[in-house]
Each structure stands twice: as structure tokens, then as C-alpha cells.
Phi, psi and omega in degrees: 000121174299172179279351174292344204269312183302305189317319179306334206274321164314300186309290208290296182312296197268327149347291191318296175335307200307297199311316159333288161314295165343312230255304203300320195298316176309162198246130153337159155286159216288183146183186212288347178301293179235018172306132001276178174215346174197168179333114192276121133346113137222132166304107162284104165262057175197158189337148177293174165052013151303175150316314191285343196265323204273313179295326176308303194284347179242016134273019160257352168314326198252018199286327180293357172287140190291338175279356187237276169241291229073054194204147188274174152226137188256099168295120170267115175272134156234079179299116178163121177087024176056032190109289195341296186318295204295320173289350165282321170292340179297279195315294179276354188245316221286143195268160206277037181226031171070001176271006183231131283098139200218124181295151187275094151269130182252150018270346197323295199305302169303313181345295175327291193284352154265335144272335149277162162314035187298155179262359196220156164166158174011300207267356167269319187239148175261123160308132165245296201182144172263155186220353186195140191236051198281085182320160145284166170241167171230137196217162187201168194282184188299308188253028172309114158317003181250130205243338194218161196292306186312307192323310193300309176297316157330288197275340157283346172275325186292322212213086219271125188101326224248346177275121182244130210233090186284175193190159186273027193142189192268139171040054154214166195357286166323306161318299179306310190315299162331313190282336185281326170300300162324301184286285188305327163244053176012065148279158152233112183273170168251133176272146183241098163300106153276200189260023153172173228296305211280290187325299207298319149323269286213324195268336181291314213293343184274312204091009176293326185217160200280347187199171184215166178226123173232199154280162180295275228305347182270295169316295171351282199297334183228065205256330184270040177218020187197172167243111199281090199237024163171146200226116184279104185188143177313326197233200154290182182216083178326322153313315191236342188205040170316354160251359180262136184280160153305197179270289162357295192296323189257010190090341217236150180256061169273121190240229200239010181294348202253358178306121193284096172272134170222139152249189151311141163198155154265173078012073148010101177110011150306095207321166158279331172289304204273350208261330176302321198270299221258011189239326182268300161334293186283347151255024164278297197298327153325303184290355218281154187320313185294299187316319185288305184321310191284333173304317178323304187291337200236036164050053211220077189303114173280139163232112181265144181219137160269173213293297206304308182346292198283332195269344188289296193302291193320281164005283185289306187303347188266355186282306203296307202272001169287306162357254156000297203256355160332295162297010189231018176289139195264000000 
């Protein structure tokens, strides 16, 4: 045996073991044993520096904590289409092993798949936990002539149509707020979609458009640049805007259908053992001290619900929006 046959025959002796190795190191399919073993996905479907994407990132900051996955979670923004985009893609791409995880927004998700042809909705995907329950505002710039909801309904009777009103897409919150003010007081606004909450924000504050359906927690935040006049919600939100009346509060019969809840969902098809782990797990990592402080700071009203919760509330929300949205199926 020459010496290239001898060198070969070395390689191959020690190769085999490695490969060997190798095969065990790579990581498996998931369970309940050693799930997460590396970095969890999780899929935004909007734009950076929105309300869902800036809350994703700070109750997911502490996921590398040992107490929580010991993993880190990495944000996919996939932005369009008011969510459609990123969920659609969740939904047909993502993969079934608890390493893709994705954030939620009601009313949006359900809305979608009921008016549109959606790959995703209620009976596909599964809820792991909630963590924030972020009303619409109906908001108008600094230097509006308008001071009051009455202002606003005043000046949509006179002139039916001629009120342009922005939102962060087709049938997500903002909208549902918009179409329910529309029906309760027999109005007509013209809706402006943008591709999300901050552009749709950003357009009252410019004055491109006369009025808005935004987030508390986005309005909160730009609060010296608008006038905040009415909170689609049962109650007022004591904590951040104790002085804005409700919808309610003012006649008009706007109610809490249109409230943004956002959490944690997975995929259909999700072994249970990891859907167990990210379910025990992620509202424990929701409370945690750092989390709350910074939601706080950022005007960002928490609701934490744990899974049967959240499967209960998706349930009822799809009853009130099937309702809600009948005449409006395409």
C-alpha cells in the first residue's frame, strides 16, 4: 500500500467516528426532552418600530433566560397587507417544530380569514399566550378643528364621505373600530390603509389625512402631537389616558371588538409536548419585572392570558366578528 492509500485509509479510520458524532450533534426533532436546544423565530407580521413589533421585542427580551427557554428569540419582520403578508407565510412556510413561533393580532387574524380567501385562521393555528390588549383611539392632529367625537360626527353628517380617516390595513383593528363608528352613527368615513400603525399615525400628525383609528400605546406615545378623543373599549384605561372618554361614554356604540390582543400561536401541527413548554413558559416570561417596566414605559397596556384562556377569547372573538363582518364578505 502506497503512502496516498496509507494517508486514505487514516482519514477514513478517523472520519467515521467524527461523522458519527456529528449525526448525534445535529439537532433532531423537537420534544418535550430537549426543546428549545437553539434559537426560537419569531415572526412579526409588521414593520419594525410599530406597536406589535417594538412590544414583541421587549416581552421577548428574556427568552435566553434559563428560567424562561434559554434561548434566545430572533424577530422576523415580514410586513404587508396589514399582517396578510407575514401570516400567510407563517401559516404555509413556517416550520412544525416549535422553532417558528409567531406573533398574533385580534381582531386582524380572525377578520382576515373571514373575509378573505386566508390560509390561516382560528382552526389552523394554535394560541400559546397573550401578553397585551391594546385598544383603538380615534385621534386627529394637534391643530384639528375637531375637539370632540360630537365635532367629529357633526362635520361627517354635513359633508358624508369628505372625512379621511387613516388605519393600519384592511380589517384589523383600526378598521373594525372605523366600520363600527360607521354603523352606529349611519356615517360615512373614507378609510385610508397604510402599511402599518406608525406611517397610518405619522399621516395624522402631517395632516395628510383629517382623522384616525390608531393604537392607545402608539398615540400614548405621540400624545403631544394629537388630540386623543375617544377609546373603543368598555372602560376608560386608567393607567395611560384617564381622561379620554370612551366611545360608550360619548353615545356612540363602539365597543371593545376592535381591542388589538397580541400574543404568542404556533402552527397546527405542532408536536404537544413543545406546544406544553411555550404555554407554561411564555407567561411566566410575560410577567417578568424588566418586561413589565419597559411595556409600562412604552404605554403599552398588558393583559397576560394563559392557553385555554386565549383559546376561549379567539373562540368568542370570531363569533362577535363573524357577526360584525357578514355583510362585508367579499
Amino acid at each position: 500500500m502506497g503512502p496516498v492509500e496509507t494517508q486514505r485509509l487514516r482519514i477514513s479510520r478517523i472520519a467515521g467516528p467524527l461523522v458519527g458524532l456529528m449525526l448525534l450533534w445535529l439537532p433532531g426533532p423537537s420534544s418535550g426532552q430537549n426543546y428549545p436546544e437553539r434559537p426560537i423565530v419569531l415572526t412579526v407580521a409588521y414593520a419594525p418600530g410599530g406597536a406589535t413589533d417594538l412590544q414583541a421585542r421587549i416581552v421577548s427580551l428574556p427568552a435566553r433566560n434559563e428560567a424562561y427557554f434559554g434561548q434566545p428569540m430572533i424577530i422576523s419582520n415580514k410586513p404587508g397587507a396589514g399582517g396578510k403578508v407575514g401570516w400567510t407565510w407563517f401559516m404555509t412556510r413556517a416550520r412544525k417544530t416549535g422553532y417558528d413561533v409567531a406573533a398574533y393580532n385580534l381582531p386582524h387574524v380572525i377578520a382576515q380569514s373571514i373575509v378573505f380567501d386566508a390560509a390561516y385562521g382560528v382552526d389552523n393555528l394554535e394560541p400559546i399566550a397573550n401578553w397585551g390588549a391594546d385598544p383603538a383611539v380615534l385621534i386627529v392632529g394637534k391643530n384639528s378643528p375637531f375637539e370632540s367625537v360630537a365635532d367629529v360626527l357633526a362635520h361627517a353628517r354635513n359633508n358624508p364621505g369628505r372625512i379621511t380617516a387613516s388605519g393600519a390595513g384592511l380589517y384589523v383593528g383600526h378598521h373594525i373600530a372605523l366600520l363600527q363608528f360607521e354603523r352606529a352613527t349611519n356615517t360615512e368615513l373614507t378609510y385610508v390603509p397604510y402599511t402599518g400603525g406608525t406611517p397610518a399615525l405619522t399621516a395624522v400628525i402631517a395632516g395628510q389625512v383629517q382623522a384616525g383609528f390608531n393604537n392607545l400605546s402608539d398615540a400614548y406615545r405621540s400624545r403631544d402631537q394629537l388630540k386623543i378623543l375617544a377609546v373603543a373599549d368598555l372602560e376608560r384605561n386608567q393607567e395611560f389616558l384617564p381622561d379620554v372618554p370612551t366611545f360608550l361614554e360619548q353615545g356612540v356604540d363602539v365597543d371593545d371588538s376592535s381591542v388589538n390582543f397580541r400574543g404568542f400561536m404556533v402552527p397546527e401541527g405542532t408536536p404537544p409536548e413543545v406546544i406544553d413548554i411555550l404555554a407554561e413558559r411564555a407567561p411566566s416570561m410575560f410577567r417578568d419585572r424588566e418586561v413589565v417596566r419597559r411595556m409600562r414605559e412604552g404605554g403599552a397596556p398588558m393583559r397576560i392570558m394563559e392557553r385555554e384562556e386565549v383559546r376561549s377569547m379567539w373562540q368568542r372573538r370570531q363569533a362577535i366578528l363573524q357577526d360584525l363582518l357578514t355583510d362585508l364578505r367579499e
